[in-house]
C-alpha positions as CSV (number, residue, x, y, z in Angstrom):
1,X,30.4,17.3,109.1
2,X,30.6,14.2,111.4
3,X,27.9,15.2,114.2
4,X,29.8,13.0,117.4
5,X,33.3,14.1,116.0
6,X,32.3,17.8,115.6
7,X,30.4,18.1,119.2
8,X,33.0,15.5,120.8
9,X,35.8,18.0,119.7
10,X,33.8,20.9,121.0
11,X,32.5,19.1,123.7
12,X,35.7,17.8,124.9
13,X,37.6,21.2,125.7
14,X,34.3,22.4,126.9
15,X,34.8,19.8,129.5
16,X,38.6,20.7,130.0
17,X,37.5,23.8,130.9
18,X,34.1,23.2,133.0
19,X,36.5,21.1,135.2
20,X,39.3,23.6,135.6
21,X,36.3,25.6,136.1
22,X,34.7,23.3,139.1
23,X,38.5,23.9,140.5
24,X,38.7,27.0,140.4
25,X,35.5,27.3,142.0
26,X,36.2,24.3,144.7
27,X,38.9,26.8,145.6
28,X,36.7,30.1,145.7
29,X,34.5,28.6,148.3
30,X,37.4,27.0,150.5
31,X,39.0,30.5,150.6
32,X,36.3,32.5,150.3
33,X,32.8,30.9,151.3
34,X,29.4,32.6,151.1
35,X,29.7,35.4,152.9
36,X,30.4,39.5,152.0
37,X,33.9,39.0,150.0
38,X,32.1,36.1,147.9
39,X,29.0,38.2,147.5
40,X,30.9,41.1,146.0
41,X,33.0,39.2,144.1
42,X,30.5,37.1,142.2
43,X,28.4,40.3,141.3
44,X,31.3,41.4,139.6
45,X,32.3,38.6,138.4
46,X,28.6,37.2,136.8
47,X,28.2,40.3,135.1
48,X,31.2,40.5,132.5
49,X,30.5,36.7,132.5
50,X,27.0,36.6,131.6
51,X,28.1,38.5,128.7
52,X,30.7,36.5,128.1
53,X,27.8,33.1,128.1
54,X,25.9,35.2,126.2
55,X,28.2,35.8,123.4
56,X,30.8,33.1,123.3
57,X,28.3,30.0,124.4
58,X,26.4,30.3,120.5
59,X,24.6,33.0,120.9
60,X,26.9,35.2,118.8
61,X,27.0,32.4,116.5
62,X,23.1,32.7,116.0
63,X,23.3,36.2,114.0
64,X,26.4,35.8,112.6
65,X,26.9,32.3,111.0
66,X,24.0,32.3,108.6
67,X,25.2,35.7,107.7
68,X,28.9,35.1,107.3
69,X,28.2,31.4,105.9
70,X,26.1,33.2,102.7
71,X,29.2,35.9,102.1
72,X,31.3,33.2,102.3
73,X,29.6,31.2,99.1
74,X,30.2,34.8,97.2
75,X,34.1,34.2,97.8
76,X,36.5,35.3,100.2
77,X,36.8,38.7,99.3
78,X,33.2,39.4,99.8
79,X,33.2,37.1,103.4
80,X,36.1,39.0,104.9
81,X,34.3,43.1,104.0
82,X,31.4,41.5,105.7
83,X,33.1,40.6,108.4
84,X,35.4,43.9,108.6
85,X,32.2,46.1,108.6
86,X,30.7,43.8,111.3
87,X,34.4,44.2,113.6
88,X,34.6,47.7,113.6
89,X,30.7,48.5,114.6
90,X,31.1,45.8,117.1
91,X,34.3,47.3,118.4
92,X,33.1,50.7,118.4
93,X,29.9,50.1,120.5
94,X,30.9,47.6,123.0
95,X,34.0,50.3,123.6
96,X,31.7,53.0,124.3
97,X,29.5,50.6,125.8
98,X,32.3,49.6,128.6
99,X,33.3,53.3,129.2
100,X,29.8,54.6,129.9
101,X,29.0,51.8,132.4
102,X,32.6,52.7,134.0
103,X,31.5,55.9,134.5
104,X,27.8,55.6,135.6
105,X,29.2,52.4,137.5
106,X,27.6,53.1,140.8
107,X,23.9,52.9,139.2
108,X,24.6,50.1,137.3
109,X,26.0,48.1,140.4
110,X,23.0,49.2,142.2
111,X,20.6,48.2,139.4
112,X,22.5,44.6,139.2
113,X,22.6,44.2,142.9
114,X,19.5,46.7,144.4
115,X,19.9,44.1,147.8
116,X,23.4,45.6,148.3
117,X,22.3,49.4,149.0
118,X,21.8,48.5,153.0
119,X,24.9,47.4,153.3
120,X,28.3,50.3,152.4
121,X,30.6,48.0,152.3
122,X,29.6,45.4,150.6
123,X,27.8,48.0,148.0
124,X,31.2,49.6,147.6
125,X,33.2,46.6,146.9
126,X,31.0,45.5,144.3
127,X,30.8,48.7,142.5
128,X,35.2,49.0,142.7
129,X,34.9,45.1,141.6
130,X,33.1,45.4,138.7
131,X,35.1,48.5,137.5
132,X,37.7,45.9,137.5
133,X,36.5,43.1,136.0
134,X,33.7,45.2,133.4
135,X,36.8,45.4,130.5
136,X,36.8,41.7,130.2
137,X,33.1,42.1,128.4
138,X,35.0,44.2,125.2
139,X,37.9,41.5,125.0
140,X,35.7,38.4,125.3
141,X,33.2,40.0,123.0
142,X,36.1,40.4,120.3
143,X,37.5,37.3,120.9
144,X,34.0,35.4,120.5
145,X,33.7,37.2,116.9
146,X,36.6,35.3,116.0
147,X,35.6,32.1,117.5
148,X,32.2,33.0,115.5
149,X,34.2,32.8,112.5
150,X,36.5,29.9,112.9
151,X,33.0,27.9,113.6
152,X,31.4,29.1,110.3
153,X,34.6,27.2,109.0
154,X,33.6,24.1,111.3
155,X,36.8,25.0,113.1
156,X,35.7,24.1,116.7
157,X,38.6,23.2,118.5
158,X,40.2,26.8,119.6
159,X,36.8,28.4,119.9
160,X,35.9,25.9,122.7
161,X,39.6,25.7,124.2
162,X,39.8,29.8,124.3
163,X,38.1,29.6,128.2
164,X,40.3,27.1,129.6
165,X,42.9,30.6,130.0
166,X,40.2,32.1,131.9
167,X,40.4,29.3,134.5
168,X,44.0,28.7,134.5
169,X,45.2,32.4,135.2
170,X,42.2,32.3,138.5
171,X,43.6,29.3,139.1
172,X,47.1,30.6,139.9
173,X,45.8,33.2,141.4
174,X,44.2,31.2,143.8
175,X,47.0,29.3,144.3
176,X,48.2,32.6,146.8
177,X,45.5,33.1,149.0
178,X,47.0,32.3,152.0
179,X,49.2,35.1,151.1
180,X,47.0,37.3,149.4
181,X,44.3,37.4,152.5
182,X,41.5,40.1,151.9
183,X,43.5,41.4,148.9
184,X,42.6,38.1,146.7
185,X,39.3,39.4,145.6
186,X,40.9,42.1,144.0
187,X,43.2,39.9,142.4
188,X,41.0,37.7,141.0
189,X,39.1,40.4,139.4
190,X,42.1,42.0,138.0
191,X,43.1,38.4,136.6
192,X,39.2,38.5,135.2
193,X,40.0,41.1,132.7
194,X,43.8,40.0,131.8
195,X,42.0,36.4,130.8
196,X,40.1,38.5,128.3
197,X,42.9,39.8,127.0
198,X,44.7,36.2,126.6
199,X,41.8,34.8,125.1
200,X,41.8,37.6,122.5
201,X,45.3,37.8,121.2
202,X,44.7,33.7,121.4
203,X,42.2,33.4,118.9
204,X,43.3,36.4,116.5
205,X,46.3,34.2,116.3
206,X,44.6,31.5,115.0
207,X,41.5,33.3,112.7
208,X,44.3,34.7,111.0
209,X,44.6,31.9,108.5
210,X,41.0,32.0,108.0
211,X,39.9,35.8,108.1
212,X,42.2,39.0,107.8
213,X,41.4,42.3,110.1
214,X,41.3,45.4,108.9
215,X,40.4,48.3,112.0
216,X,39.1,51.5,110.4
217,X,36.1,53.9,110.7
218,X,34.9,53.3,106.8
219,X,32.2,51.0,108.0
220,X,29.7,50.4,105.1
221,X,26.5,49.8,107.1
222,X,25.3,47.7,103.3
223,X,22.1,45.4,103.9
224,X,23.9,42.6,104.6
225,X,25.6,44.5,107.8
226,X,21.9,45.8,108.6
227,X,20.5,42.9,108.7
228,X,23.3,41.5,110.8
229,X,22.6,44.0,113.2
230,X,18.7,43.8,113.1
231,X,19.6,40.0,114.0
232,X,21.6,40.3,116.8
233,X,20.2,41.4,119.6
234,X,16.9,39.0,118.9
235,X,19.4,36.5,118.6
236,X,21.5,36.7,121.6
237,X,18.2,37.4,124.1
238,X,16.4,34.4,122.5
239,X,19.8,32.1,122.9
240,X,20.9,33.5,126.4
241,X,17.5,33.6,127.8
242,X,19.1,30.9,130.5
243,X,21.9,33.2,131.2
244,X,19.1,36.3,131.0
245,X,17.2,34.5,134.0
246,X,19.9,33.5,135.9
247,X,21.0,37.2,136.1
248,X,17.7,37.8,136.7
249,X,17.7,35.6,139.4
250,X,20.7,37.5,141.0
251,X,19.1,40.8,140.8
252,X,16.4,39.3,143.3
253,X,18.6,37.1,145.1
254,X,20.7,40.4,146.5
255,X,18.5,41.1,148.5
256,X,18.8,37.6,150.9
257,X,22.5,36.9,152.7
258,X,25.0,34.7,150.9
259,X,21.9,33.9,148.2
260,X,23.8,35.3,145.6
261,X,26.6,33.1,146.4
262,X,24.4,30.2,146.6
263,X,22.7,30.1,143.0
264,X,26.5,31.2,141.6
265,X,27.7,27.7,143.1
266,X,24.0,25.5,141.9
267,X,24.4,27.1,138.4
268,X,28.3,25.8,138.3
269,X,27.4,22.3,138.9
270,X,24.6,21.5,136.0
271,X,26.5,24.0,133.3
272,X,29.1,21.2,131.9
273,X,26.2,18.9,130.8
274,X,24.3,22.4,129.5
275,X,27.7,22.7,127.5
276,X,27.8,19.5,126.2
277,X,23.9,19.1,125.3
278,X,22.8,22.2,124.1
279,X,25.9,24.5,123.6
280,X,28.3,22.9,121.9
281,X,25.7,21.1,119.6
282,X,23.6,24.0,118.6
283,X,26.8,25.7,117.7
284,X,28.1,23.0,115.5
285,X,24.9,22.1,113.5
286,X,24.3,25.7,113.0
287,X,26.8,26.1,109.9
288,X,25.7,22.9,108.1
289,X,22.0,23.7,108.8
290,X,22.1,27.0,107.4
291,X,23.9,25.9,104.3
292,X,21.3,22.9,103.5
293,X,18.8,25.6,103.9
294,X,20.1,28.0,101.6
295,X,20.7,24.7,99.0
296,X,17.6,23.8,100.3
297,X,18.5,20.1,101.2
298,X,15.4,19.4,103.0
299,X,16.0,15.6,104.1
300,X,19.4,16.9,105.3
301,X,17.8,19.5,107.5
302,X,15.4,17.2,109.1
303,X,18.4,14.5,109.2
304,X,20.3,16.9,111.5
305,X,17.5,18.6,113.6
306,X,16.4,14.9,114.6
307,X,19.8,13.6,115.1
308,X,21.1,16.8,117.1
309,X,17.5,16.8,119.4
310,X,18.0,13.1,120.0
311,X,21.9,13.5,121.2
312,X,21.0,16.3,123.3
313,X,18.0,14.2,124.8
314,X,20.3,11.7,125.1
315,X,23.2,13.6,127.2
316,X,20.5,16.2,129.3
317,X,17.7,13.5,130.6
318,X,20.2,10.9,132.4
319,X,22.2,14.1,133.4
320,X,19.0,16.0,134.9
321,X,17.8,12.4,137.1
322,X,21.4,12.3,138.3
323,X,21.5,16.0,139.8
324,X,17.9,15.4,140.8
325,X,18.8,12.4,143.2
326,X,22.1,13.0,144.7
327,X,22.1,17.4,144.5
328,X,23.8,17.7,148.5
329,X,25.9,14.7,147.6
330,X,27.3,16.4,144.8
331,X,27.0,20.0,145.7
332,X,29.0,18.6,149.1
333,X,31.6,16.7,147.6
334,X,32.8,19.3,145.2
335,X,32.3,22.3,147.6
336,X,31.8,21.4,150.6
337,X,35.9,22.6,152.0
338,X,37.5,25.0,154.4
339,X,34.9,28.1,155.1
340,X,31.9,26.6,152.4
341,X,29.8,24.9,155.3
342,X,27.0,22.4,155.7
343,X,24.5,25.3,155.5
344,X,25.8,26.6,152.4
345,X,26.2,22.8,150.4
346,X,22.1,22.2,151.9
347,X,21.4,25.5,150.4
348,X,23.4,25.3,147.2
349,X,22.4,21.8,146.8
350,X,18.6,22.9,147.2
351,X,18.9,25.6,144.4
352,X,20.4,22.5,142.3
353,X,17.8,20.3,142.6
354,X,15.6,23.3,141.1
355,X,17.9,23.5,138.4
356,X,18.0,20.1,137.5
357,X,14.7,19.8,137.0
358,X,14.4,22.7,134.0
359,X,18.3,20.7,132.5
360,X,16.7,19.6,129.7
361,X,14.4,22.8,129.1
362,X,17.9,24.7,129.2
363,X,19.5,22.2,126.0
364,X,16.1,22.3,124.2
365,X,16.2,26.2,124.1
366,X,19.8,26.0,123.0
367,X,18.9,23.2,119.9
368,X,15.1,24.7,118.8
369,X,16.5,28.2,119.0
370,X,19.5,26.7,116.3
371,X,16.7,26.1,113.9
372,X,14.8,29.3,113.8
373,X,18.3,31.1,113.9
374,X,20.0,28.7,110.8
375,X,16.0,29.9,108.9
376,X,17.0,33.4,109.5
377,X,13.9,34.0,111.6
378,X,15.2,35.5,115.0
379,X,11.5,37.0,115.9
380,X,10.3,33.9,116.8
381,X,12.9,32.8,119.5
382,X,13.1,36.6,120.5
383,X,9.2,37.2,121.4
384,X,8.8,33.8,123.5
385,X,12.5,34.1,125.4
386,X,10.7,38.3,126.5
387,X,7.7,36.0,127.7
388,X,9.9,33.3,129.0
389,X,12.1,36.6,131.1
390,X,8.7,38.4,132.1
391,X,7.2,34.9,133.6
392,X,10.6,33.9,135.6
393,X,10.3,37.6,136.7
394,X,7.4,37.7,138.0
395,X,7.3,34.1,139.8
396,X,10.6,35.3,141.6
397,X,9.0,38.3,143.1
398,X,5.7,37.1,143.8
399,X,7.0,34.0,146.0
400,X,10.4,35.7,147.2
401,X,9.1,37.1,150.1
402,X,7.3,33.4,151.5
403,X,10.0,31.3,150.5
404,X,13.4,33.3,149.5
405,X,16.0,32.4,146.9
406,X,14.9,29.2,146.4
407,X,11.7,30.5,144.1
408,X,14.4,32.1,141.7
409,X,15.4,28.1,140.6
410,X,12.0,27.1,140.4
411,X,11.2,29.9,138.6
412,X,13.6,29.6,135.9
413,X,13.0,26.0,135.6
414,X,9.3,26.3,134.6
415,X,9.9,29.4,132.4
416,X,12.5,27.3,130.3
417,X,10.4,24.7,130.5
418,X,7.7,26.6,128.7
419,X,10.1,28.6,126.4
420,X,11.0,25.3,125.2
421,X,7.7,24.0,124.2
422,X,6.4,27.4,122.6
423,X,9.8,27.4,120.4
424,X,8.9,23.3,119.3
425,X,4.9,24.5,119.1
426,X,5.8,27.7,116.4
427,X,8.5,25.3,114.4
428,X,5.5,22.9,114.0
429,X,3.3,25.8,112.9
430,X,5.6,27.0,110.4
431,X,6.7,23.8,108.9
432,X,10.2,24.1,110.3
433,X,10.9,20.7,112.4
434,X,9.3,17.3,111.9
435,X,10.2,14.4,113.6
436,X,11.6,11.0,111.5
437,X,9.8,7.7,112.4
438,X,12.5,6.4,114.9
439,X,12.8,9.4,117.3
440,X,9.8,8.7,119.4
441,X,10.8,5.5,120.0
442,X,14.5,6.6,120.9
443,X,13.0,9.1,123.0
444,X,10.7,6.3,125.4
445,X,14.0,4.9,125.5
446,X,16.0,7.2,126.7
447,X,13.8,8.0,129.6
448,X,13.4,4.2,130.5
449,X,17.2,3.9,130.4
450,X,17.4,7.6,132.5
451,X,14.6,6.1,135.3
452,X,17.2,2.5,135.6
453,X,20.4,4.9,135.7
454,X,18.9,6.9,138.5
455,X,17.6,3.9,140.4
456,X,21.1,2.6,140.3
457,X,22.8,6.1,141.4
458,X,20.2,6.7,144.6
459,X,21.5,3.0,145.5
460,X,25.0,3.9,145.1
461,X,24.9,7.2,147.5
462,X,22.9,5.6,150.0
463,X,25.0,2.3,150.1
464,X,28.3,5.1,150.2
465,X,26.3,7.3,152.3
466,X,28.8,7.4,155.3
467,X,31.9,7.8,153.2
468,X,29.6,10.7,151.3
469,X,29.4,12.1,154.5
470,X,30.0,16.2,154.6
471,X,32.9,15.5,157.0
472,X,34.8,13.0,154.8
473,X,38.0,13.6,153.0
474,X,37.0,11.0,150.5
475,X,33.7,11.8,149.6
476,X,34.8,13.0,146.0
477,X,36.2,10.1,145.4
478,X,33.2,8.1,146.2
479,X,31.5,10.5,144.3
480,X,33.3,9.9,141.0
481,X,32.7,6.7,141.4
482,X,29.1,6.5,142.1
483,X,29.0,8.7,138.9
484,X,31.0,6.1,136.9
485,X,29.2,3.3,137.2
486,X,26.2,4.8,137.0
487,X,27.4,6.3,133.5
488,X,28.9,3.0,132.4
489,X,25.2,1.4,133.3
490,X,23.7,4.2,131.3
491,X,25.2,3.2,128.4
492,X,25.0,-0.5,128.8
493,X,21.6,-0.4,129.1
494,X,21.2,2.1,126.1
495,X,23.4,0.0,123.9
496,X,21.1,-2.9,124.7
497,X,18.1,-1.6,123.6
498,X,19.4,0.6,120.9
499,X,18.7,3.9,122.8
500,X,21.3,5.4,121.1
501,X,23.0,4.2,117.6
502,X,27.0,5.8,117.7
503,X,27.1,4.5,114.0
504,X,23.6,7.0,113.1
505,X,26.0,9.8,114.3
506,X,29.1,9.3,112.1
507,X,27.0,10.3,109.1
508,X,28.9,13.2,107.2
509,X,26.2,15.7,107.0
């Protein structure tokens, strides 16, 4: 496995589709703002999609892959019964799952949204919403089972593309507002659940070659399936504790106008670096990882732990300065259109800057967690992500009150923050991570090379500052071109003083 080539292919239609994804959500907030439509909308829309995060963005992966990876060294045969017993319990629960939460949907809205009971309409929108767009959590849940598998193959490629059909179909959708009016909120929630569907017959098409389905109800639950099982849920709440904290954050936000809308459009703007920097690399180490561990390759282990912690060091720090410095720039020039006002960019902006700060926190989670999960140990991750959850929650309700939604950022900042050093702390204790000789020196560079890069970028926006304006037509432009050259400086500089060693990363591991 080629480390850069792997998480560049990943990484690359995770971009396509983060981008189509900014689109799509430039044109949410021209046509439909902050206010009760956009409220509604984004309840039922975050929820199937926090699943979605939860088991398409690794975290699936995390049971799965060790699992699947040791069947598949017994042969074919044995890989594919695993993986049949696994389909048709997963199928089974996440359809009962779906129609239970259809039917008791009213409760569940409320329990998502509790700030939505004083207000009928926008309570009742939500809850109709949801019932729409709820579906999309069976499809996407399938379809990320086969993406699970066509990783274990280190096929990365249409695992990572399967989203961008998501974005397109809102997209078009979008594309009729004008004549859709009121009705497009319904629309885009019915296009929601049709993306799942896409994305599911997309990927079955291709983990066909690799994997062949067989639907019946003679599951054998063997050990292998129970310990599968006893995995996952560990798994996916120690890997999605972001996501976990950001629908956390939600809950609480309900209760404060157009916060909701707010943290949906802060949490957009730092995700494609969270993709690059911890998604898409803890997802492609994880197969090779948990095969040198069960050959027990030790110098390849720490070989990629140290190389995957230093790329996503080296992608989150300069990424975290940047949204740290210009937050209302950016938050402005991608949003800032048609009803999304100057109150809503200082607001969204001020909720990024929160963000920003925990970036790295977010990656490290994603990479640490990758090395319990390849070790089989899911306990670990699992016990300090329910601390990690417990702390955001009760920072966000103890300071809501004094200082509103902007606590819920903060909050989930410093919780990842101390998730992330917990999960390096027990991988010291138990002998699981060491760092090689050159990685603290990398690392000093890194930040010295982040600090000059974010120099750079706060001279750029203020020497653009009038053509950044809120007001401006051309402020994404000048945006994109701040963020150029401050990229191109970034790595200059880290090339100069060998931050960062492309060659180190061609290694087949």
């Amino acid at each position: 496995m080629n480390l850069v080539k792997s998480t560049g292919t990943f990484g690359f239609f995770t971009i396509i589709s983060r981008l189509l994804g900014y689109l799509r959500d430039i044109l949410i907030a021209v046509f439909l703002g902050t206010g009760v439509l956009a409220d509604a909308f984004f309840v039922a829309f975050r929820i199937p999609n926090t699943f979605r995060r939860l088991f398409s963005e690794g975290t699936f992966n995390a049971a799965f892959v060790p699992s699947y990876s040791s069947e598949l060294l017994k042969g074919q045969k044995k890989s594919n019964e695993f993986a049949n017993n696994i389909f048709n319990l997963l199928f089974l629960a996440l359809f009962f799952l779906v129609l239970i939460i259809q039917i008791f949907m009213p409760a569940f809205v409320t329990m998502i949204a509790p700030g939505f009971v004083d207000d009928d309409n926008k309570m009742n929108l939500a809850i109709y919403l949801t019932r729409i767009t709820f579906p999309f959590l069976l499809f996407i849940c399938i379809a990320s089972f086969f993406a699970a598998i066509l990783n274990s193959h280190n096929k990365f490629a249409a695992a990572s593309a399967a989203p961008i059909i998501l974005n397109i179909v809102l997209i078009i959708i979008l594309l009729f507002s004008k004549s859709l009016g009121d009705e497009l909120v319904y629309y885009l929630s019915y296009g929601v659940s049709l993306a799942g569907i896409l994305q599911l017959i997309f990927l079955y098409k291709i983990v066909s070659k690799y994997y062949s389905l067989k639907f019946n109800f003679k599951i054998k639950a063997n050990k292998q399936v129970k310990i599968f099982f006893k995995k996952l849920l560990p798994s996916v709440f120690a890997s999605g504790v972001t996501q976990i904290n950001i629908l956390v954050g939600t809950i609480i936000a309900s209760f404060q106008a157009s916060a909701v809308s707010y943290l949906y459009y802060a949490d957009r703007i730092y995700q494609i670096n969270l993709a690059i920097a911890g998604i898409a690399i803890g997802v492609v180490i994880l197969p090779q990882l948990s095969k040198h561990i069960q050959s027990k390759k030790k110098n390849k282990i720490l070989l990629i732990q140290n190389k995957a912690l230093e790329l996503s060091l080296f992608l989150s720090i300069p990424a975290s300065v940047a949204l740290v410095v210009g937050s209302e720039y950016i938050t402005s020039a991608l949003f800032g259109y048609g009803s999304f006002n100057e109150v809503a960019v200082q607001n969204s902006a001020k909720a990024l800057y929160f963000f920003a700060l925990g970036l790295p926190a977010f990656s490290l989670i994603k990479i640490f967690s990758s090395f319990f999960f390849a070790n089989h140990n899911t306990k670990t991750p699992f016990y300090i992500s329910l601390l990690s959850v417990a702390l955001n929650i009760a920072i966000s309700i103890y300071y809501f009150k004094d200082i509103g939604f902007i606590i819920i950022p903060i909050a989930t900042s410093i919780s990842s923050w101390i998730n992330g050093l917990l999960l390096f702390i027990f991988l010291k204790k138990d002998n699981l991570f060491s760092f090689n000789k050159e990685f603290i020196f990398r690392f000093i560079k890194i930040i010295f090379t982040s600090i000059l890069m974010g120099i750079l970028f706060n001279y750029l926006l203020i020497y653009f500052k009038d053509h950044l304006a809120f007001e401006q037509n051309t402020k994404s432009f000048y945006l994109i071109l701040s963020v150029i050259m401050g990229l191109l400086f970034y790595l200059f500089i880290s090339y100069l003083i060998k931050a960062f060693k492309i060659s180190e990363f061609n290694l087949n591991y």
